[in-house]
MIVEX-794769 format. One record per residue (C-alpha): residue number from 1; z, y, x negated; residue in one letter. Coordinates in nm, 2 decimals, always signed. Layout:
<nodes>
NODE     i       pz       py       px   aa
NODE   NUM        Z        Y        X    a
...
</nodes>
This chain:
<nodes>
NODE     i       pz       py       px   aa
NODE     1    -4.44    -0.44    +9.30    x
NODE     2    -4.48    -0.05    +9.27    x
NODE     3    -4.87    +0.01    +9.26    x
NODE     4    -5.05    +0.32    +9.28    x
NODE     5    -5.42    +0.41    +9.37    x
NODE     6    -5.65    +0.65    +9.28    x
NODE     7    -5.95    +0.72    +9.49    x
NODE     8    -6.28    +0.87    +9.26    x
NODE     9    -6.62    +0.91    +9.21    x
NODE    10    -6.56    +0.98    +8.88    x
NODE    11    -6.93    +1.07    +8.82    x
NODE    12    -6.87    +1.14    +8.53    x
NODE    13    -6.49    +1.04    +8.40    x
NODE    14    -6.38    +1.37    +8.31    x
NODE    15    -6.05    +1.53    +8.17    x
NODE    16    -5.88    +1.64    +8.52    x
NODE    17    -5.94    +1.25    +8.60    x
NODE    18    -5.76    +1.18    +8.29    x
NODE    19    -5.44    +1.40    +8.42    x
NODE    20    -5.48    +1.20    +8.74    x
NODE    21    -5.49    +0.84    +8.58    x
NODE    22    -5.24    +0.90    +8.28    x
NODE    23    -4.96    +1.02    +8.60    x
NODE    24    -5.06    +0.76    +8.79    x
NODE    25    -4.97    +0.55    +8.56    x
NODE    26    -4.59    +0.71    +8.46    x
NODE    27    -4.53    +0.66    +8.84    x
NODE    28    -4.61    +0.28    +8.86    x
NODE    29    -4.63    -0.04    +8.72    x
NODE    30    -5.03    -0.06    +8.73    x
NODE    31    -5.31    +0.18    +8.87    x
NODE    32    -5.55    +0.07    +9.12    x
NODE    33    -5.86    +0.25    +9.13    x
NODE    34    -6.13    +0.28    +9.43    x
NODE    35    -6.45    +0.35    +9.29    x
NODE    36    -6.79    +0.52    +9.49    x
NODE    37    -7.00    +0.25    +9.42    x
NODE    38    -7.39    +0.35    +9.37    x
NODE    39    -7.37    +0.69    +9.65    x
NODE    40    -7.13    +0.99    +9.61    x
NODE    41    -6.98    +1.12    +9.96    x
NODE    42    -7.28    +1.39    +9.94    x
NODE    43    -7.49    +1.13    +9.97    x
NODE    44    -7.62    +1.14    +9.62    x
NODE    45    -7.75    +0.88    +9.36    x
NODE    46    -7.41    +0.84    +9.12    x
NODE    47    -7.54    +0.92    +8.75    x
NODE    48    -7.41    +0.66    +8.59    x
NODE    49    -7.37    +0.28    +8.70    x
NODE    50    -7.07    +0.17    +8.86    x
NODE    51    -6.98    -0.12    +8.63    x
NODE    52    -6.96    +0.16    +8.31    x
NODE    53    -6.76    +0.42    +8.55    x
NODE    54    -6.55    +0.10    +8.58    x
NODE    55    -6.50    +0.03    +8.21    x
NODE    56    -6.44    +0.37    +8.12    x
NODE    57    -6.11    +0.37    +8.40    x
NODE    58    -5.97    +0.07    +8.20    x
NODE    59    -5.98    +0.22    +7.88    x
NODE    60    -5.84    +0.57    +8.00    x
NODE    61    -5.57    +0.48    +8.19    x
NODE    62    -5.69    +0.26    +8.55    x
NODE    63    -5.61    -0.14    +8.53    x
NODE    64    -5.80    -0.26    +8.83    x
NODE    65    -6.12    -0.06    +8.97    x
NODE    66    -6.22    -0.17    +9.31    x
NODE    67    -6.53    -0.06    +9.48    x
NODE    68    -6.52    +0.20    +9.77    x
NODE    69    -6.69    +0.05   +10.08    x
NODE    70    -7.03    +0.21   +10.07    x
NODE    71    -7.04    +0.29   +10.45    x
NODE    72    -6.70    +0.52   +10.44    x
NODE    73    -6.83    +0.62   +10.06    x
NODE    74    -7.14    +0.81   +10.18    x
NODE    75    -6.96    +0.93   +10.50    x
NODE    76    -6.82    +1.31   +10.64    x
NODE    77    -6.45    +1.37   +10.46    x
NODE    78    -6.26    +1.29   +10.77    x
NODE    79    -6.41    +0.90   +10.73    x
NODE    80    -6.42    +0.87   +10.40    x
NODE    81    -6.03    +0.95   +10.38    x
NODE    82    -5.99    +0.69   +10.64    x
NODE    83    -6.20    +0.40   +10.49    x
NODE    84    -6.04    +0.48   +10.15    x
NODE    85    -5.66    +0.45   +10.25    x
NODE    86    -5.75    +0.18   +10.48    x
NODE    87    -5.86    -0.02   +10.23    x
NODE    88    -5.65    +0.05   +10.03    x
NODE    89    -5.36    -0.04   +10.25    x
NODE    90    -5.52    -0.41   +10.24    x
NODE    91    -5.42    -0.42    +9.88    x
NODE    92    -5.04    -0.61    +9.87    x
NODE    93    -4.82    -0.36    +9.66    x
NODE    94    -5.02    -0.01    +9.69    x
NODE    95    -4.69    +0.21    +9.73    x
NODE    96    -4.88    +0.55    +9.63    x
NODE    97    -5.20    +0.73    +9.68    x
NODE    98    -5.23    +0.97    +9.36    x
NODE    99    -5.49    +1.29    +9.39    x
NODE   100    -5.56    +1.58    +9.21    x
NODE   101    -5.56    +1.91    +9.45    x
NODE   102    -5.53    +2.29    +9.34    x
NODE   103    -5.35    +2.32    +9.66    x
NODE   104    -5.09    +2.21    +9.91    x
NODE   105    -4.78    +1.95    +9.93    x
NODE   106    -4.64    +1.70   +10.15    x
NODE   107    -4.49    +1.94   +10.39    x
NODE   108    -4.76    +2.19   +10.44    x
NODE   109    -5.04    +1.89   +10.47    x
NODE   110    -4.80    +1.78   +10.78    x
NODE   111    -4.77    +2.13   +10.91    x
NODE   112    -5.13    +2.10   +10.95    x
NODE   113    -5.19    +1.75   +11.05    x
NODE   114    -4.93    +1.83   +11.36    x
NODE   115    -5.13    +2.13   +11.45    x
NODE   116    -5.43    +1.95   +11.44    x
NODE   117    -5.34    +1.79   +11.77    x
NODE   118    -5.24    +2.04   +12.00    x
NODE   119    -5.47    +2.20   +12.24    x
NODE   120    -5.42    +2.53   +12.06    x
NODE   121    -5.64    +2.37   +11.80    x
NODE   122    -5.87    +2.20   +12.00    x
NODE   123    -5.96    +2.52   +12.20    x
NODE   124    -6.04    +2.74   +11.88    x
NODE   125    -6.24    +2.47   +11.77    x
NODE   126    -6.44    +2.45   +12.07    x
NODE   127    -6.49    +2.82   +12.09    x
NODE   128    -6.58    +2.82   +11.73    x
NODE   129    -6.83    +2.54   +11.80    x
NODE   130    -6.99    +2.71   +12.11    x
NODE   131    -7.10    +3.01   +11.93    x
NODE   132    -7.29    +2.76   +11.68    x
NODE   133    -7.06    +2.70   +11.38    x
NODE   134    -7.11    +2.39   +11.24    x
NODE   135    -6.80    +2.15   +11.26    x
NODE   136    -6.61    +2.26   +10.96    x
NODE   137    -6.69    +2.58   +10.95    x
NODE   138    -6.53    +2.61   +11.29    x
NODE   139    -6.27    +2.37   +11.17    x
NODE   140    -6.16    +2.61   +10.88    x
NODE   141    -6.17    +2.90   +11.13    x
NODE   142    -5.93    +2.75   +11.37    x
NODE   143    -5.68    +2.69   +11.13    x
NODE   144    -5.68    +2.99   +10.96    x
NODE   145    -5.64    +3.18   +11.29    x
NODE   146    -5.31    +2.95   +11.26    x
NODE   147    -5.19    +3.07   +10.93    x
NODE   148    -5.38    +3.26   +10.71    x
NODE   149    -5.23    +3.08   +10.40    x
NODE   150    -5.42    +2.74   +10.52    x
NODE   151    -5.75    +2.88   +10.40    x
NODE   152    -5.65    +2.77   +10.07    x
NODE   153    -5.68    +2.42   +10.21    x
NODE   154    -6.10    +2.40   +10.14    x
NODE   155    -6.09    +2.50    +9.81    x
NODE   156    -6.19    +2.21    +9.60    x
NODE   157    -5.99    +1.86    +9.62    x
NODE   158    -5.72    +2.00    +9.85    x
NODE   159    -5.91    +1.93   +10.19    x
NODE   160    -6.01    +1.53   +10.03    x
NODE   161    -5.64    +1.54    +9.97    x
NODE   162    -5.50    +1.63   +10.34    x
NODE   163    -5.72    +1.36   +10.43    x
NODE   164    -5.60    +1.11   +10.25    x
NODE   165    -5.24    +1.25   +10.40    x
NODE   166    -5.37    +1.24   +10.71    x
NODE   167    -5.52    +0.92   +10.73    x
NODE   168    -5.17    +0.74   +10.61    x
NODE   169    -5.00    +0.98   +10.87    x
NODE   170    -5.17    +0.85   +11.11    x
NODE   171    -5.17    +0.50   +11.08    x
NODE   172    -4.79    +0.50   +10.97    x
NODE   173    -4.86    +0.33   +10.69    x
NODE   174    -4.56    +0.26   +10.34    x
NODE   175    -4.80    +0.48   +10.12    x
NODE   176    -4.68    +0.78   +10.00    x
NODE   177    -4.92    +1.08    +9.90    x
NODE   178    -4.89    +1.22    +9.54    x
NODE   179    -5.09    +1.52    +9.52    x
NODE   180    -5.12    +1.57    +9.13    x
NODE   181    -5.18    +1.96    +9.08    x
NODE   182    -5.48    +2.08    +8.88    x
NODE   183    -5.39    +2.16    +8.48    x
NODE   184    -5.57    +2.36    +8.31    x
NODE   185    -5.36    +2.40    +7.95    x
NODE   186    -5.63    +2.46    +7.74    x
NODE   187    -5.59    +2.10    +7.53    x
NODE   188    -5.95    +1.99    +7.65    x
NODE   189    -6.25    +2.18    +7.78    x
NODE   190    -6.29    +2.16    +8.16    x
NODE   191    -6.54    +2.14    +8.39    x
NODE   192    -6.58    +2.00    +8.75    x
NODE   193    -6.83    +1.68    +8.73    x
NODE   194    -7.06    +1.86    +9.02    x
NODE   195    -7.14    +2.15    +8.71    x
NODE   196    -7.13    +1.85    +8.44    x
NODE   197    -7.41    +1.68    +8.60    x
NODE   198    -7.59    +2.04    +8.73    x
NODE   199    -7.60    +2.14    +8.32    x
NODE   200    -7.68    +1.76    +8.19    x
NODE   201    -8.06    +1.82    +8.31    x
NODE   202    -8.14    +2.07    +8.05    x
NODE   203    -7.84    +2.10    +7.84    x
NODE   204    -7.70    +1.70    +7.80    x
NODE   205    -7.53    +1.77    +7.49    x
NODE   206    -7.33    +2.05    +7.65    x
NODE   207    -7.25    +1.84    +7.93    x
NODE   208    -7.17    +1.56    +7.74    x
NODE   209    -6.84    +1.81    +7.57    x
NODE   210    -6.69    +1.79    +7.92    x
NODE   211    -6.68    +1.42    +7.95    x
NODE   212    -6.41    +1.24    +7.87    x
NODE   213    -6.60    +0.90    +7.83    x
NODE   214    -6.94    +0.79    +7.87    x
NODE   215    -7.22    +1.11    +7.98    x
NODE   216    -7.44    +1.07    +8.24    x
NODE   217    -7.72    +0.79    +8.23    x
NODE   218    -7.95    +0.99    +8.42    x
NODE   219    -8.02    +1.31    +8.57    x
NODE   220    -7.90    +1.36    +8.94    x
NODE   221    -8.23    +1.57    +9.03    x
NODE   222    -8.45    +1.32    +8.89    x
NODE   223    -8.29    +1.08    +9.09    x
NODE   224    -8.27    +1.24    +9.39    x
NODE   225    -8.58    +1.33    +9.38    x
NODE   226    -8.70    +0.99    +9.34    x
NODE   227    -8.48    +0.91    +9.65    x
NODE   228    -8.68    +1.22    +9.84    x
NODE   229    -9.03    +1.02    +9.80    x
NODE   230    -8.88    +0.74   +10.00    x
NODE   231    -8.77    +0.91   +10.26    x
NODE   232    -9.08    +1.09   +10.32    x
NODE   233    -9.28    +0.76   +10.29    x
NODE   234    -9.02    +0.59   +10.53    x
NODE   235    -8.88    +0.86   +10.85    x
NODE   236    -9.18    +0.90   +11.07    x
NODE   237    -9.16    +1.12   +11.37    x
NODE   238    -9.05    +0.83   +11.61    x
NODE   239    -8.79    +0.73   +11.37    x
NODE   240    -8.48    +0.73   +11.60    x
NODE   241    -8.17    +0.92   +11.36    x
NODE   242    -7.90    +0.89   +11.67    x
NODE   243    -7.74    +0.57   +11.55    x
NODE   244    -7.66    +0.74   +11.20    x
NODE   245    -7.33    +0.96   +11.08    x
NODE   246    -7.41    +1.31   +11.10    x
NODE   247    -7.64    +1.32   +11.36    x
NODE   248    -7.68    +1.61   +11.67    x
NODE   249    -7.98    +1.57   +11.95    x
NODE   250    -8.25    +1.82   +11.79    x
NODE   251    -8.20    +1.79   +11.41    x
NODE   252    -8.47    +1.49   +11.35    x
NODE   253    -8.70    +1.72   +11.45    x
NODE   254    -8.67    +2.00   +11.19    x
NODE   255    -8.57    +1.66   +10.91    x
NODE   256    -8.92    +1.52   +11.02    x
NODE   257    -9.13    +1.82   +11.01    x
NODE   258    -9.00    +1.97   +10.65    x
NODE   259    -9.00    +1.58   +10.51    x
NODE   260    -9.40    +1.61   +10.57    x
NODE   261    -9.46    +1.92   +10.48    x
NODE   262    -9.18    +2.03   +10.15    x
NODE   263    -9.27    +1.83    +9.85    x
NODE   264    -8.94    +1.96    +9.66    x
NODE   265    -8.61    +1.76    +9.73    x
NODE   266    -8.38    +2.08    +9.73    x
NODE   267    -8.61    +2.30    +9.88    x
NODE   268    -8.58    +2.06   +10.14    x
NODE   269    -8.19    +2.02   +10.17    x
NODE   270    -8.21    +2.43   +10.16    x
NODE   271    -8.46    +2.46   +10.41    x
NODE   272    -8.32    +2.14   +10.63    x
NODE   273    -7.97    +2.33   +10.69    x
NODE   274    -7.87    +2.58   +10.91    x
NODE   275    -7.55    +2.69   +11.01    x
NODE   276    -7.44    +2.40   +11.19    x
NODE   277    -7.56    +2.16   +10.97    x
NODE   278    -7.50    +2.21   +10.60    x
NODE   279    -7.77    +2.04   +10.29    x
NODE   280    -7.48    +1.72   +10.24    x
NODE   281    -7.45    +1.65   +10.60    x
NODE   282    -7.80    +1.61   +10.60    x
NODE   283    -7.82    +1.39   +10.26    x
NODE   284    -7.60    +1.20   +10.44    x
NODE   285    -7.75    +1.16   +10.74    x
NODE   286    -8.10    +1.00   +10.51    x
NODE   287    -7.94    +0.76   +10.35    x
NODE   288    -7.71    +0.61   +10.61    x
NODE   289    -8.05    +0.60   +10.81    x
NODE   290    -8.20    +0.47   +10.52    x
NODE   291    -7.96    +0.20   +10.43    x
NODE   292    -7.93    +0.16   +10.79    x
NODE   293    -7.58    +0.23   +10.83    x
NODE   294    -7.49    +0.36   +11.15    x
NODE   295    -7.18    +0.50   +11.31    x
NODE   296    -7.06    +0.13   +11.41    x
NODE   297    -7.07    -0.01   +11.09    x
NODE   298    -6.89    +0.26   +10.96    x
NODE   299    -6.64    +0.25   +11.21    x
NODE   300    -6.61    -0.13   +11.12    x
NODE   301    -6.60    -0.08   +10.79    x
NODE   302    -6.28    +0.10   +10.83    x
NODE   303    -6.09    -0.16   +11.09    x
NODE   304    -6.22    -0.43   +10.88    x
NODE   305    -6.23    -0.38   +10.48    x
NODE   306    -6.07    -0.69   +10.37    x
NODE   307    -6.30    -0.80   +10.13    x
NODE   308    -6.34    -0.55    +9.84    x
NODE   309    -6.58    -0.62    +9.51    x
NODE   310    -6.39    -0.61    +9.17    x
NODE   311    -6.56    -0.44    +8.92    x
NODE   312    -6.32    -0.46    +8.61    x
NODE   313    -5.92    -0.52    +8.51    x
NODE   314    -5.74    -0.58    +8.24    x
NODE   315    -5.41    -0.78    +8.19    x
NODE   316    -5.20    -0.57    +8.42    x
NODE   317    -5.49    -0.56    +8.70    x
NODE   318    -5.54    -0.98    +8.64    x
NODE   319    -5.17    -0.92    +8.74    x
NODE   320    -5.23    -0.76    +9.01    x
NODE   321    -5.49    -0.95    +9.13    x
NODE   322    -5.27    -1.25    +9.14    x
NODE   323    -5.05    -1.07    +9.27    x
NODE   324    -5.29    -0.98    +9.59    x
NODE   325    -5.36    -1.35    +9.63    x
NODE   326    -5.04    -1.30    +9.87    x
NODE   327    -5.18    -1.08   +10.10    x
NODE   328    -5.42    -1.04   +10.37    x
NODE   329    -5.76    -0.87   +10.15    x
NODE   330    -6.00    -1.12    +9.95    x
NODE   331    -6.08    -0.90    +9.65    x
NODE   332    -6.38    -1.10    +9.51    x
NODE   333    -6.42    -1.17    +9.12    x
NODE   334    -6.80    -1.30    +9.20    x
NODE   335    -7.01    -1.16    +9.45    x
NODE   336    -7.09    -1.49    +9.51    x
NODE   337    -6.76    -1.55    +9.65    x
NODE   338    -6.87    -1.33    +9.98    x
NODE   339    -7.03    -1.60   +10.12    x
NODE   340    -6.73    -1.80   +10.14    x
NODE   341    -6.50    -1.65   +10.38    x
NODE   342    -6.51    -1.47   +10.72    x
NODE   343    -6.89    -1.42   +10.83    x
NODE   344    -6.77    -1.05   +10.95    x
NODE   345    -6.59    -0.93   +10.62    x
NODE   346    -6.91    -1.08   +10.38    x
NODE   347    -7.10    -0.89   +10.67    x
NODE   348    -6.93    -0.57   +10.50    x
NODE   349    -7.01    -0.65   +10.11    x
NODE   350    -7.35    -0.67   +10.23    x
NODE   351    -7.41    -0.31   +10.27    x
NODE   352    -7.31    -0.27    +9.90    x
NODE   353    -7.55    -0.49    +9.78    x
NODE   354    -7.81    -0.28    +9.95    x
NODE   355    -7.68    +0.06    +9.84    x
NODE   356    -7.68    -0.10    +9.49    x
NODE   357    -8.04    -0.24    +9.49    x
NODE   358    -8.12    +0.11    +9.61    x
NODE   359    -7.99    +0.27    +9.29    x
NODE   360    -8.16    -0.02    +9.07    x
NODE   361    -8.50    +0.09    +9.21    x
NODE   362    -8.42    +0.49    +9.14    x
NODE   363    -8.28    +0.38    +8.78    x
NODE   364    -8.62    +0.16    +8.75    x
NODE   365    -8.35    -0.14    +8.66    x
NODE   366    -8.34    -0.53    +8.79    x
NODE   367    -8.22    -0.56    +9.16    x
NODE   368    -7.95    -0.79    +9.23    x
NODE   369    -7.71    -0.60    +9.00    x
NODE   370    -7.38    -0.72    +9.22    x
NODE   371    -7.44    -1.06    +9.16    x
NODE   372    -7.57    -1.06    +8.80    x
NODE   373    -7.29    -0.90    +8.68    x
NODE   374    -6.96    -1.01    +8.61    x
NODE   375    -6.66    -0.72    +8.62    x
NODE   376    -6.58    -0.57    +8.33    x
NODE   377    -6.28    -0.72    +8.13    x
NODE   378    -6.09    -0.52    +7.88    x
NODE   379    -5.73    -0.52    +7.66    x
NODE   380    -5.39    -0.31    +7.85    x
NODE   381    -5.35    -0.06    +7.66    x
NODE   382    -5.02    +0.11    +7.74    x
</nodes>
């Protein structure tokens, strides 16, 4: 079997996912799709649930959506490549990873991989580092020392797309990267989902033009502002942030201090950052600490994600499904079903099921959403 993957937060489905899903699908004989679950890799509340993100994949192209890990979903861009194809390379008959990227191919994304692991690098990095940039500032800085041209490489989806290079590279693994370039013809309006959510707060039917399936549910502020009044009820100054991705000695000190004193969730992230530590890395850093996530789980997550929650299929993805049966990865129908096999993969599911009660009590919904809900089932369309 020839399958191909897609790895989204699709928050919301939009029309460059719709480029990405409808040439997925020319390249294969089904499209497996790895869906953030209830956290964006910014460590933001997603603004729509996972099980409708998942429905709206099947009817525009996807035929089995599969839900990210949460703990390499929320992490930095180097892991969350890594937990992505890793899972993903559990799946019996993934031969293609398919992203969209306004930037790059094959051969440059290999260009830079290599020079990533000379000491040329390393030292340029370092120096960088030393006079206080923060990790990818001084990351970016290194390589365009290198080759001026590589800039070009952190502009929108084209760094999450070496890193899905890198990460199969790496492990020498019989996935091929398809970077899909960005199209912009003119057929359908356009907008990145970050904007589409920014506008949906006071203009939703504007925002709702750029979706190309179901609008937000809810506002991202309101929900992450919801998610602020936690965390300033739960860190207290002898909260210990070290075990957590993200963290650097000093920093729970300045997250501390402004979490009792700014009221305003983006004030905070703006007044949280400095140059070393930009407003995401810091989101992150809260809600792995909050979940309680740390670096080792993480890190386990990626050696060990065998066990991966289905959220929808249709005929082609009950194919592949039956198909999987065959391999080495349990991907679980029921959440139930966790229970059933290796104490240490369920261990892994459980982290979702925290993330999703999370985003139940932001949404002001019923908590035990994974195992409530059955996935989504719906007719191939071709």
């Amino acid at each position: 079997m020839n399958y191909a993957a897609v790895v989204a937060e699709m928050n919301p489905l939009h029309y460059g996912h719709l480029q990405i899903l409808q040439e997925a699908r020319q390249r294969a004989d089904g499209v497996v799709v790895l869906l953030s679950g209830a956290f964006t890799q910014r460590g933001m509340p997603v603004v729509t649930d996972k099980f409708t993100r998942a429905k709206d994949i099947l009817q525009n192209g996807g035929d089995l959506v599969l839900t990210h890990p949460v703990q390499t979903a929320i992490a930095h861009g180097e892991m969350f490549s890594y937990g992505a194809v890793s899972a993903l390379a559990h799946v019996p008959g993934i031969r293609s990873i398919c992203c969209g990227t306004e930037w790059g191919d094959t051969r440059t994304f290999e260009a830079i991989r290599l020079y990533t692991k000379t000491k040329d690098f390393r030292d340029r990095l370092k120096s960088s580092l030393n006079d206080g940039a923060s990790y990818a500032t001084a990351y970016r800085m290194a390589l365009e020392e290198k080759n001026t041209a590589w800039r070009h490489l952190f502009q929108g989806n084209a760094l999450l797309a070496f890193g899905y290079y890198r990460a199969i590279a790496d492990q020498n693994l019989p996935i091929s990267l398809i970077p899909i370039p960005r199209k912009e013809d003119g057929a359908f309006p356009t907008m990145h989902a970050s904007e589409i959510r920014r506008i949906f707060g006071t203009d939703p039917a504007r925002a709702t033009k750029y979706c190309a399936a179901t609008p937000p549910q809810f506002d991202e502020a309101a929900l992450f502002s919801g998610l602020y009044l936690l965390y300033r009820a739960h860190f207290g100054a002898d909260f210990d942030f070290s075990p957590y991705d993200g963290y650097e000695a000093g920093i729970e000190h300045r997250i501390v201090r402004l979490l009792r004193t700014e009221t305003n969730a983006f004030r905070f992230l703006e007044r949280a950052s400095t140059r070393r530590y930009s407003k995401w890395r810091i989101a992150r850093l809260l809600l792995s600490a909050y979940l309680d996530i740390s670096k080792k789980e993480t890190q386990t997550s990626v050696q060990n994600s065998r066990s991966l929650q289905v959220l929808g299929f249709n005929e082609r993805g009950r194919e592949i499904l039956s198909f999987a049966k065959n391999g080495e990865c349990r991907l679980l129908t029921n959440f139930k079903q966790l229970h059933d096999g290796d104490p240490d993969e369920s261990l892994q599911l459980v982290w979702e099921s925290k993330a999703t009660d999370l985003w139940s009590v932001l949404t002001k919904a019923q908590m035990g959403e994974d195992y409530l809900r059955h996935p989504v089932i719906t007719t191939y369309k071709k």
